[in-house]
Every structure is written in C-alpha cells, then in structure tokens.
C-alpha positions in Angstrom: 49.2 8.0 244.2 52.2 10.7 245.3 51.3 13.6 247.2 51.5 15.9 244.7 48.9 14.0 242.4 46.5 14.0 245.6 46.9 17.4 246.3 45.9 18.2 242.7 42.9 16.1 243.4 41.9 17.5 246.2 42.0 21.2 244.8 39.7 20.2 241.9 37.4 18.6 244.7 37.2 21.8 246.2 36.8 23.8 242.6 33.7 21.5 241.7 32.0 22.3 245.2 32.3 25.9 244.8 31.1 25.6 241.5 28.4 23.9 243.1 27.1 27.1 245.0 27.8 29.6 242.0 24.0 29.0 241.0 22.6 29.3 244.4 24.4 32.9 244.4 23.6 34.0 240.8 20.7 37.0 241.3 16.9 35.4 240.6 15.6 36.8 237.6 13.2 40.0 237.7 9.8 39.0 238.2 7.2 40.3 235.5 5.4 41.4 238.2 7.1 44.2 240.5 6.6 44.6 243.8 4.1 47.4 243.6 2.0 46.1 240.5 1.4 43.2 242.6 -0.1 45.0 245.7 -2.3 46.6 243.5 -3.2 43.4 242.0 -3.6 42.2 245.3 -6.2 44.9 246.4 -7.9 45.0 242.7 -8.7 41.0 242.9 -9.9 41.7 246.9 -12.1 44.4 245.3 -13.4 42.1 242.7 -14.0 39.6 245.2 -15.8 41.8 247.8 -18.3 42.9 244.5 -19.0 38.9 244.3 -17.2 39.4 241.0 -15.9 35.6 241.8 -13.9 34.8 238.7 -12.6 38.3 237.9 -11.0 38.1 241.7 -9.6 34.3 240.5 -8.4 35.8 237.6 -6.3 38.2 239.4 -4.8 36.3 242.3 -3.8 33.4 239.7 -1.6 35.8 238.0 -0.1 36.7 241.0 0.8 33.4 241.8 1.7 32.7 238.2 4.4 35.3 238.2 5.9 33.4 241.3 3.9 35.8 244.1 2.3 32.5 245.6 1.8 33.7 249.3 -0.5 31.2 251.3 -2.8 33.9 251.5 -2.7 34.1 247.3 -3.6 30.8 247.4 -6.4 31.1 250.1 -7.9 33.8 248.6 -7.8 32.0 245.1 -9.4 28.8 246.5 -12.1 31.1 247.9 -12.7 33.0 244.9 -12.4 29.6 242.7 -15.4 28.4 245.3 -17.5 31.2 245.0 -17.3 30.4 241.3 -18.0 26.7 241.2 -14.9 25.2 240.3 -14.3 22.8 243.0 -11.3 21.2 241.9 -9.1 24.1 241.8 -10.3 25.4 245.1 -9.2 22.4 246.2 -6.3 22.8 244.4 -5.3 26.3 245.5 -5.8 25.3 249.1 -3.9 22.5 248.8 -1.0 25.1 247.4 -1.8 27.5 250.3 -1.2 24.4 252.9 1.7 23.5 251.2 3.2 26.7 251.9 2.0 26.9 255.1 0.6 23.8 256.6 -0.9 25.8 259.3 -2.9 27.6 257.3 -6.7 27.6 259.6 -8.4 29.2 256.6 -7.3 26.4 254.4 -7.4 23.4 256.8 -10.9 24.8 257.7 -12.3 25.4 254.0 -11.0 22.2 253.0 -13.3 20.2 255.9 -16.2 21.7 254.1 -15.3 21.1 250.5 -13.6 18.2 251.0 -14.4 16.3 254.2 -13.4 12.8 253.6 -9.9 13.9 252.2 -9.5 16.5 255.0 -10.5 14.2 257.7 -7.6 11.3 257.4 -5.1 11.2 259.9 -1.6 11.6 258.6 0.7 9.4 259.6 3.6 10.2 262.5 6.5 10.2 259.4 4.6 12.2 256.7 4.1 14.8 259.7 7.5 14.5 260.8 8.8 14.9 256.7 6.3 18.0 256.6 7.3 19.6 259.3 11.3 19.6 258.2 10.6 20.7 254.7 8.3 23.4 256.3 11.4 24.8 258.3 13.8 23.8 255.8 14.9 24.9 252.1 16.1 23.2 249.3 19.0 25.7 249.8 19.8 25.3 252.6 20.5 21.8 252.6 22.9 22.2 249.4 25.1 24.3 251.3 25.1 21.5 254.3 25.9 18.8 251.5 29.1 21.1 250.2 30.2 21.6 253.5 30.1 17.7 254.2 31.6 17.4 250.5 34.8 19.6 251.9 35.1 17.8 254.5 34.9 14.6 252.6 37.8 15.9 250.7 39.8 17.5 253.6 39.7 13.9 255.4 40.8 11.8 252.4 43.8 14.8 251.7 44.9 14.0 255.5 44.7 10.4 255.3 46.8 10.4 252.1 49.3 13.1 253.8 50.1 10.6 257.1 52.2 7.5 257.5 50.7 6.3 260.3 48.4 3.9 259.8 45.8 3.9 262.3 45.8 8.1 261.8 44.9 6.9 258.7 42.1 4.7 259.1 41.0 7.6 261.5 40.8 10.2 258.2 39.4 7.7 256.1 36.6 6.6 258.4 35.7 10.1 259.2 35.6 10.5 254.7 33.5 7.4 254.8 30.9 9.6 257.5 31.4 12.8 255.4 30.4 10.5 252.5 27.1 9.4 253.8 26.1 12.8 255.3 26.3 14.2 251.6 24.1 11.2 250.4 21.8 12.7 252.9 21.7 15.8 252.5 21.2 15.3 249.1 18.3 13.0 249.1 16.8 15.4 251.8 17.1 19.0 249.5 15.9 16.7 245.9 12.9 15.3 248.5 12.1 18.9 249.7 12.6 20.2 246.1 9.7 17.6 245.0 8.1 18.4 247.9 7.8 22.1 247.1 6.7 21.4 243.6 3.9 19.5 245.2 5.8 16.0 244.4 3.4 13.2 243.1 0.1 14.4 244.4 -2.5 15.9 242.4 -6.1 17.0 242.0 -9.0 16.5 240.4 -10.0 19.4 238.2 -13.1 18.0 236.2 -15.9 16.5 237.8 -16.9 13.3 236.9 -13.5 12.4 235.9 -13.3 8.4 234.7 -10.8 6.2 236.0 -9.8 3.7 233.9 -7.8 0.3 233.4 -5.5 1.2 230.8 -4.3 4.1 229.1 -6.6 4.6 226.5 -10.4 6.0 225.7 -11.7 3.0 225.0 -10.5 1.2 228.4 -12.9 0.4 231.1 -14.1 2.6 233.3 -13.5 1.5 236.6 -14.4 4.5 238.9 -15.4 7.4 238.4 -13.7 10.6 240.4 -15.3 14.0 241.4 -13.5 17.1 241.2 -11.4 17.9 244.1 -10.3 14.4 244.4 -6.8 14.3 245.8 -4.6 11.2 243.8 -1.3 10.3 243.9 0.7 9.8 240.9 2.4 6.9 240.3 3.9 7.0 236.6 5.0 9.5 234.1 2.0 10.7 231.3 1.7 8.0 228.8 -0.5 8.5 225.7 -2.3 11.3 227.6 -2.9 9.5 230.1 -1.4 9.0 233.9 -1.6 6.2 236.3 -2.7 7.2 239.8 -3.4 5.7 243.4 -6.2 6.6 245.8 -5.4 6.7 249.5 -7.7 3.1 249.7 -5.2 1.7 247.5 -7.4 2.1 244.4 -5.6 2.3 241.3 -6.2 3.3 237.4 -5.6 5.7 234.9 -6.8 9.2 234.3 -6.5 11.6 231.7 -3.5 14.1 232.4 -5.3 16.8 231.7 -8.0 16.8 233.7 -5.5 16.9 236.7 -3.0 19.2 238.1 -0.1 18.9 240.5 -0.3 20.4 243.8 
C-alpha cells in the first residue's frame, strides 16, 4: 500500500471516530416533564403520601420516573408508596431501581430486608461488587470517549508504522496498534456491559403473586414452582410465545409468563 493510499485511510479512520461522538454531543431531547412541573409533582405525590393516599402518591412518582426523572429517591419513595398499597412486586421492583442508581441507598437496602429477606440477605460475590462498583462511578459515556481515544491512537500507530523504513520502528508502531486494538475491545465491552447494566440487564421481578413456573413455554406445561411477588429472577432467553425462560439464584430454572415480570 503507498503512502498516499494510507494516509487516505487513515483520515477516514479519524472521520468515522468523530462521527462516533456526534450523538454523544447532539442536545437530549426536552423532557415532557420540566423542571418545575416535576418538583411540584414531587411535593403533590409526598402530600398524597403523607394523607396515606398510597396509590395516588405511586401514581405520581411513577410518572416522574416515567418521564426520565428517576432519582433514587423517586424510586424509594415509589417502592414505599407501592408498599403501603400492597403491591409487593413493584416495591420490590422500585427499590431494586432506586439501588440500582444508587447502591448505597440505606432506605432501600433496609426496606428490602423486610420485604424481601431471603433475596436481600445473600452475599454478593467479590466480582459482581467489584462490576457494581465501576458502573456506579462510571458512564456509558464516558467509556465511548475512552474507546475513540484508544481508536485514534490505533490509527495514529498503524499511520507511523506504515510511514517508517525501519523495521524494528516498525514492529514498535504496530505492537503498540495491536495494544490500542485491545483497549478498544475493552472499552467497548465495558460501556455495552454498563449500558445493560443501567437498563437493569437480565434481572427482573416478580410482579404477580403466585406466579407459576413452568417447564415449557406454554399454558398447558407443568407447573414446576410456583413464585411470589417480589421474586428477583434472572433472565436467560428472549420472550418466546409469551413466555420467558428464567434462573433462580439456587440454580432453579423454568419459564414464566412475560408479563407478569418486569426488568429492573
């Protein structure tokens, strides 16, 4: 390849990583909700809630979320208000969110031992703490603009190595591309994981209580457990018929009906 072709390359290289942080610099679209509307949401749905008007208050602080105003203390204050009400699963659900958000969260953490002990009382491991502690300081974002950065210099290295006639300078330029390479591969897998991550990934709830559990994705299937509301799964396959296959933290396994679950 001559110089010139290279150097060709190696502009449109740097074209398609710039085009690659136009979206993260294009201006987030207004929110339904302003600024102001939601405080007074805010307050109206803490009103409601200190009237024991329980699902008036839920109402309210699920719109706010809704409209992308999701604040851990949103989603305390709907897991409280979906409590007071009776529905288990999606106070479950909502503190789940708020923990998410914030895995600190004591009004969570602590509501959650009382609603659900058993799935509040496991022990995560030394690598899912580790994982949830970098997404918690961490942003999709941010570690898009790491992988363009390691994508320029990807490109920079191979235009040097292709620019020299010394051979061991360019083994050097190409070996440094080669680490480039693998700290985009990286960075990559680490924004897509904290993405998922954000989006609650593959865990879900139980929303209905009573839920069955069954073999196979259909009605008629057997039932092989039967799952109360607030049940934390893990989903393992896309919906299929209606249905979704899930795992239990014992390594219990079966399928549920999609809608009687939601993502965290």
């Amino acid at each position: 390849m001559s110089i010139a072709r290279f150097e060709r390359l190696f502009l449109l290289l740097g074209f398609i990583a710039l085009l690659a942080l136009l979206p993260l610099r294009a201006p987030a679209q207004t929110p339904i909700l302003t600024f102001e509307d939601t405080q007074k949401l805010f307050e109206a749905s803490n009103s409601a809630f200190e009237a024991e008007q329980w699902e008036k208050a839920l109402e309210g602080f699920e719109r706010i979320a809704r409209f992308g105003h999701g604040s851990p203390a949103v989603w305390g204050n709907a897991g409280a208000a979906a409590w007071r009400s009776g529905d288990t699963g999606k106070a479950v659900l909502y503190y789940r969110r708020a923990l998410r958000s914030d895995p600190g969260y004591d009004r969570a953490l602590s509501s959650l031992k009382v609603i659900a002990p058993a799935a509040s009382d496991e022990a995560p491991s030394f690598l899912s703490t580790l994982v949830e502690g970098l997404f918690t300081r961490t942003t999709p974002l941010f570690w898009v603009v790491v992988l363009d950065i390691f994508l320029l210099l990807a490109s920079w290295n191979i235009w040097r190595a292709f620019r020299t006639d010394n051979p061991d300078q360019r083994a050097h330029f190409l070996a440094l591309m080669g680490y480039s390479a693998v700290a985009v591969a990286i960075c990559g897998s680490i924004a897509f994981g904290n993405f998922q991550w954000r989006r609650g990934g593959n865990e879900a709830v139980v929303l209905k209580n009573g839920t069955s559990g069954r073999s196979a994705p259909a009605e008629n299937s057997q039932e092989i457990l039967v799952l109360p509301a607030g049940t934390t799964i893990t989903l393992t396959e896309e919906p299929n018929r209606g249905f979704v296959r899930f795992r239990l933290p014992d390594g219990s396994a079966g399928y549920v009906s999609a809608s009687a679950v939601e993502k965290i």
